[in-house]
VOGU-3710 file (C-alpha; in Angstrom, 3 decimals, decimal comma):
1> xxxxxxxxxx> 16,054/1,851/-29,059  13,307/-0,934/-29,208  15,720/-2,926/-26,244  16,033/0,626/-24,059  12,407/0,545/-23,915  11,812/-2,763/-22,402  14,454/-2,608/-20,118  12,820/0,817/-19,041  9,227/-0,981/-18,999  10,877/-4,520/-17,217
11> xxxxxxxxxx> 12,568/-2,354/-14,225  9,178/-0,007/-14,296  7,288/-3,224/-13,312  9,932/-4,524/-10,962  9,122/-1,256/-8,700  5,563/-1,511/-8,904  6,082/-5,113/-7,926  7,696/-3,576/-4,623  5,481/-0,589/-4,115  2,466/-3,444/-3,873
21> xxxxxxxxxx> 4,418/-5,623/-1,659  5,208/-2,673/0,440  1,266/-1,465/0,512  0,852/-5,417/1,525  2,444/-5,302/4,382  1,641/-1,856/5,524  -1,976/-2,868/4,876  -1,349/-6,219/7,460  -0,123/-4,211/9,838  -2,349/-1,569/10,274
31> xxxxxxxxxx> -5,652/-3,711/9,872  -5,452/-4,993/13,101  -5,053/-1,037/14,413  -7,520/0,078/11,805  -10,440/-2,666/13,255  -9,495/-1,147/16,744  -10,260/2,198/16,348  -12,752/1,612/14,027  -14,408/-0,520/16,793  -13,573/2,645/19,051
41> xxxxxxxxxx> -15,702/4,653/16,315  -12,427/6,270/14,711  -11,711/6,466/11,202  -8,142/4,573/10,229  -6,900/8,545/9,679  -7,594/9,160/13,553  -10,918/11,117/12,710  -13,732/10,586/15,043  -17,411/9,482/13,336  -18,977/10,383/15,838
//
């Protein structure tokens, strides 16, 4: 049972691995949009602040 577990936990933290290399490379590509717009005066979700 003790092995199941930490083959459970190992592939656990294999897809959180992913998941944050993932958000990495969303987060690259949508900074340069984000600074845009938020140059523009819109919020990264398309909302205006003003």
């Amino acid at each position: 049972m003790h092995n199941f577990c930490s083959i459970v936990k190992q592939q656990l933290i294999k897809l959180l691995e992913m998941s944050i290399q993932r958000e990495k490379l969303m987060t690259t590509k949508n900074y340069e949009k984000n600074k845009i717009d938020s140059l523009k005066g819109n919020l990264p979700d398309g909302t205006s602040i003003r």
